[in-house]
C-alpha positions as CSV (number, residue, x, y, z in Angstrom):
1,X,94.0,79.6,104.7
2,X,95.8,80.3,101.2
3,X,94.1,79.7,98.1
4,X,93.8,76.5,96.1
5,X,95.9,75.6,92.9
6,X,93.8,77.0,90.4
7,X,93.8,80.5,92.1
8,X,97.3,80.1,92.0
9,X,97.6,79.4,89.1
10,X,95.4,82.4,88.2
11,X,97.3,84.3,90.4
12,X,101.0,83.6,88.3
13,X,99.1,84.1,84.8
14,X,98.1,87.6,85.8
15,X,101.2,88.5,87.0
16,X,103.0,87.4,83.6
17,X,100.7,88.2,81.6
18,X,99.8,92.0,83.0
19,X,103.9,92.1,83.1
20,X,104.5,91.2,79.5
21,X,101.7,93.1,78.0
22,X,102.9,96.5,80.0
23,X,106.1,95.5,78.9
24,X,105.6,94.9,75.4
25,X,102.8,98.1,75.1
26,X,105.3,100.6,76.6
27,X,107.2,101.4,73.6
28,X,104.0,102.2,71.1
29,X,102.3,104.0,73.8
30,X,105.5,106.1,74.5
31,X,105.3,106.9,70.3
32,X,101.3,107.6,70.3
33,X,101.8,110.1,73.4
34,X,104.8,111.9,71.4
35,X,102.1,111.7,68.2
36,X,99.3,113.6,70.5
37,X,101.6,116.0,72.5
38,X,101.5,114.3,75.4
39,X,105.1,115.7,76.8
40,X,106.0,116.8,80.1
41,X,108.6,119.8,79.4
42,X,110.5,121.1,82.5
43,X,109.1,124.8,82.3
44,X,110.1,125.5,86.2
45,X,112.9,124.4,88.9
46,X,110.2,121.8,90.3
47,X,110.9,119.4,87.5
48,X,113.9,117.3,87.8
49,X,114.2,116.5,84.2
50,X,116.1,118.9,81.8
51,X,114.4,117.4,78.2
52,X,111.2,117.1,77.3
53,X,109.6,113.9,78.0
54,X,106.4,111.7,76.5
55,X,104.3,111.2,79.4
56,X,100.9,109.3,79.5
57,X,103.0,105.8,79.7
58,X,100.2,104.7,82.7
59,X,98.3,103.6,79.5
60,X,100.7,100.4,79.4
61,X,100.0,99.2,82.9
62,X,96.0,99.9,82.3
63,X,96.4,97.7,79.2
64,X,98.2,95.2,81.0
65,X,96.2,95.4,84.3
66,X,92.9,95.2,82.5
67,X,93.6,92.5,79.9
68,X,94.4,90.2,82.9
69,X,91.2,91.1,84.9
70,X,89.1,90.2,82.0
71,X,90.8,87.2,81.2
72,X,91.7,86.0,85.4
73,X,89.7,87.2,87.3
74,X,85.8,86.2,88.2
75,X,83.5,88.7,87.1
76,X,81.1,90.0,89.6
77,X,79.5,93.0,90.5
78,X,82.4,94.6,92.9
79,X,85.0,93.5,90.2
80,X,82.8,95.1,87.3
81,X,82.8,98.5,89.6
82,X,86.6,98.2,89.9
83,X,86.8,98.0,86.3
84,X,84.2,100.8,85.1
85,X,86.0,103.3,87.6
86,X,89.3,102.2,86.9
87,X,88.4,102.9,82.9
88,X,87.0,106.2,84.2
89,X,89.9,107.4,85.5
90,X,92.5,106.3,82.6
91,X,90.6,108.6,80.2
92,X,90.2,111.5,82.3
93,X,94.0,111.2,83.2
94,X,95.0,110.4,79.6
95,X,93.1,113.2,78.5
96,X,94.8,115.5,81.3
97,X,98.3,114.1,80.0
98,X,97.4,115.8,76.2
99,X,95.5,119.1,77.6
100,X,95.9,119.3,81.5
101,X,92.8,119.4,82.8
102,X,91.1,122.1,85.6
103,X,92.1,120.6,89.0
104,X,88.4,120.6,90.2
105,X,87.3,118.6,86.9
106,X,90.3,115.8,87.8
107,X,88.5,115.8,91.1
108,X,84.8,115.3,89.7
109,X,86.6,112.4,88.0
110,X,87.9,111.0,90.8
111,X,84.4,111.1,92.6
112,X,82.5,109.4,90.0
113,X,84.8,107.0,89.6
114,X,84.4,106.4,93.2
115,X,80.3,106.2,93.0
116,X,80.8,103.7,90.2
117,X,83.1,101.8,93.2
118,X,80.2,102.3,95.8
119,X,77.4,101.8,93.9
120,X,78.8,98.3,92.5
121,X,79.4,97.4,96.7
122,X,82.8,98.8,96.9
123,X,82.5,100.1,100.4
124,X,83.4,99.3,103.8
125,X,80.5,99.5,106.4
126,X,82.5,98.0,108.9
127,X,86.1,98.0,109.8
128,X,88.7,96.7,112.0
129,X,88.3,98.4,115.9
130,X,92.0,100.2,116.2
131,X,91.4,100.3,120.1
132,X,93.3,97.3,121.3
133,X,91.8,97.1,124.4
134,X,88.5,96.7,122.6
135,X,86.1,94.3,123.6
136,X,84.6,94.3,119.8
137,X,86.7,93.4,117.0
138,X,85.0,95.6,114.7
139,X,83.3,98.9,114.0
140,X,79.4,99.4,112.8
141,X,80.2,103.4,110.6
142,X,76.3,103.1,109.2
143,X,75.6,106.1,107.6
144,X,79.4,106.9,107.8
145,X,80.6,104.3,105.0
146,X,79.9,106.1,102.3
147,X,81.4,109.9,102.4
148,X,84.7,107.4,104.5
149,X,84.8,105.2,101.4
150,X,84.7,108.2,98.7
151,X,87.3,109.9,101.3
152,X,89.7,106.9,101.2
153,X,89.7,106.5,97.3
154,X,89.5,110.2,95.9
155,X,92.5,110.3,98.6
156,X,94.2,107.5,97.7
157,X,93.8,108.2,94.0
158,X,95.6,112.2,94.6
159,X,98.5,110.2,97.1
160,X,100.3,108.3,94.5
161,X,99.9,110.8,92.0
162,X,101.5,113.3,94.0
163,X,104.7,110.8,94.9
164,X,105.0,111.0,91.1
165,X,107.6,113.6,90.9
166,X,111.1,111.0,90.2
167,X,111.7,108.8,87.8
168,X,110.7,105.2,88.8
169,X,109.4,106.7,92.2
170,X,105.6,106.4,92.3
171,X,106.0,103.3,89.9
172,X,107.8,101.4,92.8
173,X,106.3,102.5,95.7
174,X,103.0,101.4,94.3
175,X,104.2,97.9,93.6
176,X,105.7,97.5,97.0
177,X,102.3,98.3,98.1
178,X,100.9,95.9,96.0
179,X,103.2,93.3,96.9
180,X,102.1,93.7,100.8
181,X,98.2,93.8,100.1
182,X,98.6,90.6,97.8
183,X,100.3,89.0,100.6
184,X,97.8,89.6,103.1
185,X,95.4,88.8,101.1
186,X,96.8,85.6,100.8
187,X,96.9,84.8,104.7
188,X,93.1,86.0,105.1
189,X,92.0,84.0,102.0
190,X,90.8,86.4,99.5
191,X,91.5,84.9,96.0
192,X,90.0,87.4,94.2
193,X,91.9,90.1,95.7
194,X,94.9,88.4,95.5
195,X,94.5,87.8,91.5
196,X,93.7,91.4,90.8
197,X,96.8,92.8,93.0
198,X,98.9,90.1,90.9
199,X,98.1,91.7,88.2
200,X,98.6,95.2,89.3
201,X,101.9,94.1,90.6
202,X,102.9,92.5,87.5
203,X,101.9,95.7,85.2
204,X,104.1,98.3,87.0
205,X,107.2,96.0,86.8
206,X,106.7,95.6,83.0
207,X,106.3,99.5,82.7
208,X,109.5,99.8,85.2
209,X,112.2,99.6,83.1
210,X,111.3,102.1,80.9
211,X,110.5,104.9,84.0
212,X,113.7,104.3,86.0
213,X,116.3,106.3,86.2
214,X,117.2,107.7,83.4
215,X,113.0,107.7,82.2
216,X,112.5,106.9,78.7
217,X,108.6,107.8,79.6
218,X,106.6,109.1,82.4
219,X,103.2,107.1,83.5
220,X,101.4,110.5,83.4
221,X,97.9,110.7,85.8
222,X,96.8,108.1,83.5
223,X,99.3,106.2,85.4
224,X,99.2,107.8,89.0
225,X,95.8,108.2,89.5
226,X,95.0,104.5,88.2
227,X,97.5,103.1,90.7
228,X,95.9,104.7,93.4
229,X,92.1,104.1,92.2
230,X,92.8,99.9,91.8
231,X,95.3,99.8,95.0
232,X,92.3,101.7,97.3
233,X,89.6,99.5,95.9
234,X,91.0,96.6,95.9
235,X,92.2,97.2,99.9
236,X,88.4,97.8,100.5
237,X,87.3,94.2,98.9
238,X,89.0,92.5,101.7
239,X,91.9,94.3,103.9
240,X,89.5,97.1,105.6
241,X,86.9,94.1,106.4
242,X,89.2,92.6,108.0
243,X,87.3,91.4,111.7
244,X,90.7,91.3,113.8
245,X,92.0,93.8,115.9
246,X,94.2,96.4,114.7
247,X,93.9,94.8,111.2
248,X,92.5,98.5,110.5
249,X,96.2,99.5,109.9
250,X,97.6,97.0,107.4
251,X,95.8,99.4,104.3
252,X,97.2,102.6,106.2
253,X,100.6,101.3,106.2
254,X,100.7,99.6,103.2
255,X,99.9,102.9,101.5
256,X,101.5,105.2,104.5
257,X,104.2,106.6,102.0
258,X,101.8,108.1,99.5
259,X,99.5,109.2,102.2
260,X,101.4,110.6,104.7
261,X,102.9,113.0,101.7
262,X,99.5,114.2,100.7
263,X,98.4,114.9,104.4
264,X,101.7,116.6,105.0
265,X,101.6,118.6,101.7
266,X,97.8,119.6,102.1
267,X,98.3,120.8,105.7
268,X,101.7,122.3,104.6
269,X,100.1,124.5,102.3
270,X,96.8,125.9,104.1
271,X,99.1,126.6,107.1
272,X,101.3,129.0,104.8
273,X,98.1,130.4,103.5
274,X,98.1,128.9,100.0
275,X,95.9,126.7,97.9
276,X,96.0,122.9,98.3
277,X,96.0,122.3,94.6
278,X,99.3,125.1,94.7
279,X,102.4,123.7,93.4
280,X,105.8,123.5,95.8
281,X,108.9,122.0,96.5
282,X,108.1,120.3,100.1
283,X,107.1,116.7,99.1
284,X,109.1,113.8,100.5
285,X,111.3,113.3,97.4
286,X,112.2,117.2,97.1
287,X,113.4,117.1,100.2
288,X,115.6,114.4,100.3
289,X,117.0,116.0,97.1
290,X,117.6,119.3,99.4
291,X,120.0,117.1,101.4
292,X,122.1,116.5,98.5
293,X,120.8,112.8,97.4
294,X,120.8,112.0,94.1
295,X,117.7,111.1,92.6
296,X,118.3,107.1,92.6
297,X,119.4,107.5,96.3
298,X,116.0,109.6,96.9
299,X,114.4,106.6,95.3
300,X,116.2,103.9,96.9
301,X,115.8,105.4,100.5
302,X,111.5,105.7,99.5
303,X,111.6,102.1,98.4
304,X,113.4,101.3,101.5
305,X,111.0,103.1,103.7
306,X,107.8,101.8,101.8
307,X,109.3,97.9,101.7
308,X,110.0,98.4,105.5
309,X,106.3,100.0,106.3
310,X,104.8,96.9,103.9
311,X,106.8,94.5,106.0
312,X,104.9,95.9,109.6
313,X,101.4,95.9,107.8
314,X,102.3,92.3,106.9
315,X,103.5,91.5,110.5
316,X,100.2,93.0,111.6
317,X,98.2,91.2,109.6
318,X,98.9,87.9,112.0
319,X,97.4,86.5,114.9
320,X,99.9,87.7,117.6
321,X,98.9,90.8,119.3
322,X,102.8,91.5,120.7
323,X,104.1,91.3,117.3
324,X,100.9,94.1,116.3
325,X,102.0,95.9,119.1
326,X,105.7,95.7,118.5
327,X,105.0,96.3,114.1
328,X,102.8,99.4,115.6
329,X,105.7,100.9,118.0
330,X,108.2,100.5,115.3
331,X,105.8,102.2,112.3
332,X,105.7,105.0,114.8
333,X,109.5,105.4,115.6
334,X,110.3,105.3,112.1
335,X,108.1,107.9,111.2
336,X,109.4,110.3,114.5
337,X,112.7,110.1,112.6
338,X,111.7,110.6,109.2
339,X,110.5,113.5,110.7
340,X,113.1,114.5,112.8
341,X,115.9,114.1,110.1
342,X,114.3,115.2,106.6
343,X,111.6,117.9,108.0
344,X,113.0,119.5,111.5
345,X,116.1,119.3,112.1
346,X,117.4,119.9,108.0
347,X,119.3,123.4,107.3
348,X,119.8,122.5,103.8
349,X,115.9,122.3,103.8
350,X,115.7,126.1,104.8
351,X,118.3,127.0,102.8
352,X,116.3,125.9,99.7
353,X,113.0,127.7,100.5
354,X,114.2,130.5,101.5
355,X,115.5,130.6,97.5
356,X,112.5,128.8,96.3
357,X,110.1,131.9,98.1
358,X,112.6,134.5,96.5
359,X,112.2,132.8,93.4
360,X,108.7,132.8,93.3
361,X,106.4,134.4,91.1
362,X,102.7,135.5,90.9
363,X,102.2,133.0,87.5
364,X,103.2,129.4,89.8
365,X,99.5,130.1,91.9
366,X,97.8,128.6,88.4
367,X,100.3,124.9,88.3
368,X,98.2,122.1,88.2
369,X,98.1,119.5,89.7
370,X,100.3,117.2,87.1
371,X,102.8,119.9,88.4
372,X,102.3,119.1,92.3
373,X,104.5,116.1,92.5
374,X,107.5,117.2,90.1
C-alpha cells in the first residue's frame, strides 16, 4: 500500500533539498528581479501593498522544484512532459513579471504547455464515476479527455494565480494542496507522484518565509502559474485515475479554494457585463478584507479553509463509503456558509462596491491579469 524505503527516502531528499535550494535562491532571485524591473508597484486601491515590491520570486521554487525532479525522480515520458510544460510556463510568466504580457498570449502559454502535458500521456481518459449509486466505478470520456484535460490545467494554472493577491496567500494554499495530494498518493501507491509533490511541497516552504506577511518578494506568475501547472499535472498522473467511487473529488477539493475563486470571479464578471480578464475587488481574500480582517487573519482563515477541505479529500480518498458520504455532506455545508457569511449576507461587502463602482474609471478595463488577484 505505501511505498518502499527507497521511495521514501527519495521522497525526504526532495523535500529538503527542493526546500533548501528555494530557500537559499530566494534572496539572489529577489536582487536579479530588482536588476530587470521586475517590481510590482501599487498603482490602484486593488493592491494591498503601499511600496514597491520585486516580484518574479516563483523562480526560487522552479529552481528548487526542478533540481529535485532531475536529481529524485524517475525519468519517463509523463515526467519529461511535466517538466517541458512546467519550463514553459516559468519563462512565459518570468517574462510577464518584467513586461506583463497580453492576457490572450499568457493563455496560448498555458495551452501549449498543456499539449506538451497531453502529448507526453498526461491525460485522463477515464475517471472516477461521482454517481454513488453507480454500478461502474469508473467513467470511459473517449474523445472527451483531451479538450477535459487541457480545461482542468489551463484552469488550474489561472486558479492559483488569481488567489495571489496577499502576501503568503497563494504560496500556502498551494502547499496545503500539495500536502493532501502527496498523502493520497501515498495510500493509492503512486511513488512517483508522491516524490514530485514532495518536492513541490518542500519548494514553497523554503520560498515562504520570504512572501509572508510583511513580503520581502512576491512569486510573480512565474510563481502562480507554475504552482498550478505541476499541482494539476501531477493530480492527473494518479488522483483522477483513481477506479474507486467518488475518488473523482479528492483533486476538486484538494484544489477547491483556488477553483471555486476562479468560477466565482469568471461568472461574477460576465453576469455584470464585463470582461473575464477585467480586474476587481470580489475575490475571496478582498472580501474577507471588506469585513475588517487584517491581512494575516484573511490568510489564516484561507489556510484554515484549504487545510479543512484537504482533510475531506483525504477522508475520501479511503475505503469507507459513509465516511465519503459524511467528508461530501460536510465539504458542502462548509461551502453554504462561506457563502452565506462572506458573499450574501455581508453589508460591509456592499458598502465597498458601491465605492469601488464610484471609483471606477474607464483606464481599469485594460488591468491584466497579474492585476486580477491583487
Amino acid at each position: 500500500m505505501f511505498p518502499g524505503l527507497a521511495d521514501w527516502i527519495k521522497m525526504l531528499l526532495a523535500f529538503a533539498v527542493s526546500l533548501l535550494v528555494a530557500y537559499v535562491m530566494t534572496p539572489p532571485v529577489k536582487r536579479f528581479a530588482e536588476k530587470v524591473g521586475a517590481i510590482d508597484v501599487p498603482k490602484d486601491n486593488r493592491r494591498v501593498h503601499d511600496h514597491p515590491i520585486p516580484r518574479m520570486g516563483g523562480l526560487a521554487i522552479f529552481i528548487g522544484f526542478v533540481l529535485s525532479l532531475i536529481f529524485f525522480v524517475p525519468m519517463s515520458t509523463k515526467v519529461l512532459g511535466l517538466l517541458v510544460g512546467s519550463v514553459i510556463i516559468a519563462v512565459m510568466g518570468g517574462v510577464d513579471d518584467i513586461v506583463s504580457l497580453n492576457p490572450w498570449v499568457k493563455l496560448a502559454g498555458q495551452i501549449v504547455a498543456a499539449l506538451v502535458a497531453i502529448r507526453c500521456g498526461l491525460v485522463f481518459d477515464v475517471i472516477s464515476n461521482p454517481n454513488i449509486f453507480a454500478e461502474e466505478t469508473y467513467i470511459e470520456i473517449g474523445w472527451l479527455s483531451i479538450p477535459l484535460t487541457m480545461l482542468w490545467i489551463v484552469g488550474c494554472t489561472n486558479a492559483v494565480n488569481l488567489i495571489d493577491g496577499l502576501d503568503g496567500l497563494a504560496v500556502g494554499v498551494s502547499a496545503i494542496s500539495s500536502m493532501t495530494m502527496l498523502i493520497v498518493s501515498l495510500f493509492v501507491s503512486e511513488p512517483v507522484v508522491s516524490i514530485i509533490l514532495a518536492a513541490l511541497t518542500g519548494a514553497c516552504l523554503g520560498f515562504m518565509p520570504y512572501n509572508l506577511n510583511p513580503a520581502k518578494i512576491f512569486m510573480g506568475d512565474v510563481g502562480s502559474q507554475l504552482l498550478g501547472f505541476v499541482l494539476s499535472t501531477a493530480s492527473i498522473m494518479g488522483l483522477f485515475k483513481l477506479h474507486a467511487i467518488i475518488t473523482f473529488f479528492v483533486p476538486l477539493l484538494a484544489l477547491a479554494l483556488p477553483l471555486a475563486d476562479t468560477i466565482f470571479a469568471f461568472f461574477r464578471r460576465i453576469l455584470h457585463g464585463q470582461s473575464p480578464f477585467k480586474a476587481d475587488k470580489g475575490h475571496f481574500h478582498h472580501r474577507l478584507l471588506a469585513m475588517g480582517l487584517n491581512q494575516k487573519q484573511v490568510v489564516a482563515v484561507l489556510y484554515g479553509i484549504s487545510a479543512v477541505l484537504g482533510l475531506l479529500a483525504v477522508l475520501m480518498a479511503g475505503d469507507s463509503m459513509a465516511v465519503k458520504i459524511i467528508c461530501l455532506v460536510a465539504a458542502f455545508i462548509i461551502s453554504l456558509g462561506i457563502w452565506l457569511k462572506v458573499f450574501k449576507n455581508n453589508p460591509n461587502l456592499r458598502e465597498h462596491h458601491a465605492e469601488e463602482h464610484k471609483a471606477e474609471t474607464p483606464a481599469e478595463s485594460n488591468t491584466t491579469p497579474q492585476e486580477k488577484a491583487e
